[in-house]
C-alpha positions as CSV (number, residue, x, y, z in Angstrom):
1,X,-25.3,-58.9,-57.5
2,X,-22.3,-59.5,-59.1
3,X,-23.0,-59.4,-62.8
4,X,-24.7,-56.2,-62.6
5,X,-21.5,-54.8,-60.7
6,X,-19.0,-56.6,-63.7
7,X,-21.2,-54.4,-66.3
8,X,-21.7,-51.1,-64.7
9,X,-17.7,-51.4,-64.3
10,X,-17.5,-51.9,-67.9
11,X,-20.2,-49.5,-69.1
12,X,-18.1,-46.1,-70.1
13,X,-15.7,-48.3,-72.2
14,X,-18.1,-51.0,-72.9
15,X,-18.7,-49.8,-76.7
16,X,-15.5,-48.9,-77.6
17,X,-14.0,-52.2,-76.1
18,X,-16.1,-55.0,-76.4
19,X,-19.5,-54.4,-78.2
20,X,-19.6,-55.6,-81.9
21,X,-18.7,-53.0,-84.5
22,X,-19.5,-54.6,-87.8
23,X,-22.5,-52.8,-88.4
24,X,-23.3,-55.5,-91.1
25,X,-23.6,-58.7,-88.6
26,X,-26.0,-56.3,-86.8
27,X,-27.9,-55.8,-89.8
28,X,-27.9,-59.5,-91.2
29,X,-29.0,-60.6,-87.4
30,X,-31.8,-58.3,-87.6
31,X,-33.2,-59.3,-90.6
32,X,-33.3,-63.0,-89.7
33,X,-34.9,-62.2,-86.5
34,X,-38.1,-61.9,-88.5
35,X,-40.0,-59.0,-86.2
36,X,-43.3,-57.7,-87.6
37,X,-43.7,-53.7,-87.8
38,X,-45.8,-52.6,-84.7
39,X,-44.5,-55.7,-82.4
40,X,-44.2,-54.8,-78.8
41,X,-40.7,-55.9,-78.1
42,X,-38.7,-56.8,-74.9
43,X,-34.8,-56.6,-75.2
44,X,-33.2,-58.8,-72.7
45,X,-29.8,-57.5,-72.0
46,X,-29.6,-54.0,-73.6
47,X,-26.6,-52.7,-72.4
48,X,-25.4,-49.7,-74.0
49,X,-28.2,-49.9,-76.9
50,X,-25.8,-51.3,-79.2
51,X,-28.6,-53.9,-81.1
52,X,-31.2,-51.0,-80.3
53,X,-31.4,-49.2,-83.3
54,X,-31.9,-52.0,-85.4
55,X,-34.7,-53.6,-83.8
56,X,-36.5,-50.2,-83.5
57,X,-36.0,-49.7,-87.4
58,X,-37.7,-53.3,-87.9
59,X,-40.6,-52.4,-85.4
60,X,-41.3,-49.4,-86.7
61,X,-42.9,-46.3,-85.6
62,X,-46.4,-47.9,-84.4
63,X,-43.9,-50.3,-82.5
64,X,-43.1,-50.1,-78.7
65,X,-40.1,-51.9,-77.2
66,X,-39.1,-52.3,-73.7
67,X,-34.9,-52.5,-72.7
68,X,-34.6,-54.4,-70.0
69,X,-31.4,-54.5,-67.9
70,X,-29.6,-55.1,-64.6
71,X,-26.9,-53.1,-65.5
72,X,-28.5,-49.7,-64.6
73,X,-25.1,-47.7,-65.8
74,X,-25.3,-49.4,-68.8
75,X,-28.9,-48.6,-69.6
76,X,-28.0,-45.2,-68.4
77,X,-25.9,-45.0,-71.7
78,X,-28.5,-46.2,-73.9
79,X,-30.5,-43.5,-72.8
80,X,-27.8,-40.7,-73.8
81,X,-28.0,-42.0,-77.4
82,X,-31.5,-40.9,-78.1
83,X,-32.4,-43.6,-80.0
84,X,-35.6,-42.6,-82.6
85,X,-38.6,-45.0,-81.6
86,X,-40.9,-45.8,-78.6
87,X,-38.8,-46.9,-76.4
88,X,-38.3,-47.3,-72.6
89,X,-35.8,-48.2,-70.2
90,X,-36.1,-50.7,-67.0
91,X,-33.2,-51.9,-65.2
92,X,-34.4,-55.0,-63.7
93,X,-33.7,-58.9,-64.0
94,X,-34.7,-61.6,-66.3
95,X,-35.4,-63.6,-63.1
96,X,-38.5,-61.3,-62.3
97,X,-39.5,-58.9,-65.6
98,X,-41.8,-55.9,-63.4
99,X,-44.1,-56.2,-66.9
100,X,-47.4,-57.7,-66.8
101,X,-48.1,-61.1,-68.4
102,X,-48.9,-61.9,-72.1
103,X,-47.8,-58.4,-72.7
104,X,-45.0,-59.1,-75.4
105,X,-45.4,-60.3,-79.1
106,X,-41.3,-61.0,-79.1
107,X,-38.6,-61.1,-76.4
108,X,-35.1,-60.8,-77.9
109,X,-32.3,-61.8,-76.1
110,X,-28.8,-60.2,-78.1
111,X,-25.5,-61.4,-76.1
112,X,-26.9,-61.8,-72.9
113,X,-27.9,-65.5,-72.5
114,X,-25.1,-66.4,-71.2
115,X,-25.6,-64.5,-67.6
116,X,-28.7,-65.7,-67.5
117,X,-27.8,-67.1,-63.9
118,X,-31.0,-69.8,-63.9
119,X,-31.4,-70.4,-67.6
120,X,-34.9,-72.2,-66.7
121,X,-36.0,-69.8,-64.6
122,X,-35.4,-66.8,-66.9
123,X,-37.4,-69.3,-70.1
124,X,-40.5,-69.3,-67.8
125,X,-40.5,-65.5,-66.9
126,X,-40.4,-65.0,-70.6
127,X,-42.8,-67.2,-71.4
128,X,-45.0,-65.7,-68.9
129,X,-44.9,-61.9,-70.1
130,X,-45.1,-63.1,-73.9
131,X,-48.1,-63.3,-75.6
132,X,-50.0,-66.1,-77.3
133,X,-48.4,-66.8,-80.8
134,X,-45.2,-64.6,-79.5
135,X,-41.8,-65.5,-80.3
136,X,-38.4,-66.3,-77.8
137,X,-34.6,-65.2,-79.9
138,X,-31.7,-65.3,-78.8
139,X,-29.1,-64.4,-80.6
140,X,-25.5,-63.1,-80.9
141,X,-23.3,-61.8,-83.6
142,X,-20.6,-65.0,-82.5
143,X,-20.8,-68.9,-82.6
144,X,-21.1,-70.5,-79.0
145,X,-17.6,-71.7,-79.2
146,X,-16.2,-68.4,-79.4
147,X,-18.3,-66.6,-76.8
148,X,-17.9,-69.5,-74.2
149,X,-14.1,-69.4,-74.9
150,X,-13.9,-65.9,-74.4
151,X,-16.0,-66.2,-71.1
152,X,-13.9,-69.1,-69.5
153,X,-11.3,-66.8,-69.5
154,X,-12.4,-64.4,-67.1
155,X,-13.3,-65.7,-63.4
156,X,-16.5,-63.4,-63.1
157,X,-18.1,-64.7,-66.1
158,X,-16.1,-67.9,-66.2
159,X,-19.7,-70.1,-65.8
160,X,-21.4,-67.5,-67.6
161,X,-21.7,-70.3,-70.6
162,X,-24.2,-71.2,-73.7
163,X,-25.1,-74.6,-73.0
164,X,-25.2,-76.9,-75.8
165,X,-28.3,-77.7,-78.1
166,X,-29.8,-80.5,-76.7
167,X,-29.7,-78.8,-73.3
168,X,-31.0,-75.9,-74.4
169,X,-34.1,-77.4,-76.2
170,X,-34.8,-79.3,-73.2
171,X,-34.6,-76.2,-70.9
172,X,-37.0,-74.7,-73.7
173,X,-39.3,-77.0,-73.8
174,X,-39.7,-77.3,-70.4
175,X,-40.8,-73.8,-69.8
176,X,-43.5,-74.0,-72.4
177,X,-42.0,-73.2,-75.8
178,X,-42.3,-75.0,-78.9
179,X,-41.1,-74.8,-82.8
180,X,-37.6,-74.9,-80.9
181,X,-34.5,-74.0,-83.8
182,X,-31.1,-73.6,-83.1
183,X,-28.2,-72.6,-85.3
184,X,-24.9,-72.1,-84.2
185,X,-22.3,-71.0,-86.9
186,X,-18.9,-70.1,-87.0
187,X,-19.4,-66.5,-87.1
188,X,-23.5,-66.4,-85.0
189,X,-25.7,-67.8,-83.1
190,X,-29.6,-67.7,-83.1
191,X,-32.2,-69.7,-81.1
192,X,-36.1,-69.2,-82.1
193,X,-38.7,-70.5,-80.4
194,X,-42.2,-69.4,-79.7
195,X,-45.1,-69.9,-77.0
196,X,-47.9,-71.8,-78.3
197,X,-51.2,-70.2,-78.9
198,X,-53.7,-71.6,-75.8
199,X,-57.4,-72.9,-77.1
């Protein structure tokens, strides 16, 4: 797979190089996110861990969270931090999450939408391993202009794009997900939506 050989080449120098180091757009991102204490989390995308100390600070102790990555060097870094928290590590893809169903109260997706490669897809596998009630965000600590600017300017990521709102909602709604809200500012980016609870 491509992508997952673009970001094991980048892993060693990933954090100093390219991950966010304003420690208060983590912070403020976190906090708008809106995770209950004891949630069972799955973080799409987690790299090198850099967004994993928050959301294990916001879940708590009684909270579990799952990283989820293709990106095995990457995750492999993560790891080496010994983050405090319940907290393991699967390298795997969005496309085909090897969790069970309805397993999830919230899936959090930090600057890693983009390589989604089938957006759709990757909505209905979430939707499938969330529970009842739980809760789709995807976020980023830059508006879409920016990160879609930066990403056409490197030919292995150069379709790796945020579509815009109305396409995303549509994708969103078709996989199941309702109370759809998207904000895209200068400076972030966050998209909440949540599955519906079943009669």
């Amino acid at each position: 797979m491509v992508i997952r050989a673009y970001f094991n080449q980048r892993a060693d120098t990933w954090d100093e190089l390219i991950a966010e180091k304003d420690t208060g757009k983590l912070e403020r991102m976190v906090k708008r996110l809106d995770l209950e204490p004891g949630s069972t989390l799955l973080d799409v995308g987690t790299g090198t861990g850099v967004f994993l100390p928050y959301l294990l600070a916001k879940i708590g102790a009684k909270g579990r969270m799952v990283g989820l990555d293709v990106a095995d060097l990457m995750l492999q870094q993560a790891c080496r931090k010994g983050f405090r928290g319940e907290a393991q590590y699967i390298c795997g893809d969005i496309m085909a999450v090897p969790c069970p169903g309805a397993m999830f109260d919230a899936v959090v997706c930090y600057s890693s939408f983009p390589h989604f490669q089938d957006k759709p897809r990757a909505f209905r596998e979430v939707h499938r391993v969330l529970k009842d009630g739980g809760r789709l965000l995807i976020c980023h600590t830059a508006g879409r202009a920016h990160i879609n600017e930066i990403h056409a300017g490197k030919p292995v990521v150069s379709h790796d794009l945020i579509p815009d709102a109305d396409e995303v909602r549509k994708m969103l709604f078709a996989a199941g997900f309702n109370e759809i809200r998207i904000e895209d500012g200068p400076e972030d980016y966050l998209v909440s939506s949540r599955k519906p609870v079943q009669d």
